[in-house]
C-alpha positions as CSV (number, residue, x, y, z in Angstrom):
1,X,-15.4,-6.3,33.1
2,X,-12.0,-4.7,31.9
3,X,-12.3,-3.0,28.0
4,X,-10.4,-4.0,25.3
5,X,-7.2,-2.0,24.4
6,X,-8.1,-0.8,20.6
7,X,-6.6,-2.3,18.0
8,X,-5.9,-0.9,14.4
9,X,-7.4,-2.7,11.4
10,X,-8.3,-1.8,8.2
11,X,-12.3,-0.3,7.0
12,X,-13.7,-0.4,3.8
13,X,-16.5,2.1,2.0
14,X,-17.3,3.6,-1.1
15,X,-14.7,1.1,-3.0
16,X,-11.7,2.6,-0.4
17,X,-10.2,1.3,2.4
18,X,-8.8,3.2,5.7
19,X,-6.6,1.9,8.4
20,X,-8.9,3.4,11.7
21,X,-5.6,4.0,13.8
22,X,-7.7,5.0,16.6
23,X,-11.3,4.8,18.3
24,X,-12.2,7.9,17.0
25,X,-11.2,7.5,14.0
26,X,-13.3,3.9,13.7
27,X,-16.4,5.6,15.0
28,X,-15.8,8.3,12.8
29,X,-15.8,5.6,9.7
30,X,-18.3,3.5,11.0
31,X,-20.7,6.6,11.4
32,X,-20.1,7.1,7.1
33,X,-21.2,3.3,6.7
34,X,-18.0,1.7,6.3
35,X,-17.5,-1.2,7.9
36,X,-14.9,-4.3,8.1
37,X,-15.7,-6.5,5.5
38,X,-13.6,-6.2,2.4
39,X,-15.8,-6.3,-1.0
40,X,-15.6,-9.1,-3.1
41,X,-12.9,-8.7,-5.6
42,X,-11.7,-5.2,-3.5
43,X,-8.4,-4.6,-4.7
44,X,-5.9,-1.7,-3.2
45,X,-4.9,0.7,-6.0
46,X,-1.1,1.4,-6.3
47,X,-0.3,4.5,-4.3
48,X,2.5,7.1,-5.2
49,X,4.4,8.8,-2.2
50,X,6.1,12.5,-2.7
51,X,9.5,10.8,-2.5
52,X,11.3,9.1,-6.0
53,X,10.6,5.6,-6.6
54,X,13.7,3.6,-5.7
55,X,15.4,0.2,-7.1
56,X,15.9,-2.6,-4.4
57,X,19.3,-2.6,-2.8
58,X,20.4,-5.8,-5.6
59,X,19.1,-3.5,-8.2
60,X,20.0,-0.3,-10.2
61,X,18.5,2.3,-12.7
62,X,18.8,0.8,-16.2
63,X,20.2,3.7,-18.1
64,X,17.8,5.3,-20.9
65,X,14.5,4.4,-18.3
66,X,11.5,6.9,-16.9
67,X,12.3,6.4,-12.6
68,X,9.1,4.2,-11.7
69,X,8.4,3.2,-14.8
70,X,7.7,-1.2,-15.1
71,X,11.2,-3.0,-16.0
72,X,13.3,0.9,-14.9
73,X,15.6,-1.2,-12.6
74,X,18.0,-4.0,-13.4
75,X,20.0,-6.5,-10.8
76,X,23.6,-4.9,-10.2
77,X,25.0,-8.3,-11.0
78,X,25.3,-8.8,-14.7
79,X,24.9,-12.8,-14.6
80,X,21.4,-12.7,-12.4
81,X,19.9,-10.5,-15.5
82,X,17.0,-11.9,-17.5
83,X,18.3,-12.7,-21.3
């Protein structure tokens, strides 16, 4: 019987979650009691990076606004604004 090439998936234990990249890495989780079932109601908290927040290509820094802060960017084309 051939084996199964691994493949990545997310792990879930004490209310995080992991993305086991490798075998090792799974055993290592599974061996702390996490396992693959998400929890009911599990939601992924918002994670910040080391680099500066960023407006989507259409959008642009509204002057006067903290970088990364809810409503900082605003559509580079006037007429596609919210009134």
């Amino acid at each position: 019987m051939a084996s199964k090439k691994y493949k990545e998936h997310m792990m879930y234990g004490d209310g995080k979650a992991e993305k086991a990249e490798t075998k090792a890495e799974h055993l290592s989780l599974k061996n702390k009691g996490w396992g693959h079932n998400k929890p009911s109601g599990f939601k992924l908290r918002e994670v910040h990076y080391d680099s500066p927040v960023k407006c989507w290509k259409s959008h642009e820094r509204k002057p006067g606004t903290t970088e990364g802060a809810k409503g900082s960017c605003q559509h580079k084309n006037p007429s596609k604004r919210p009134d």
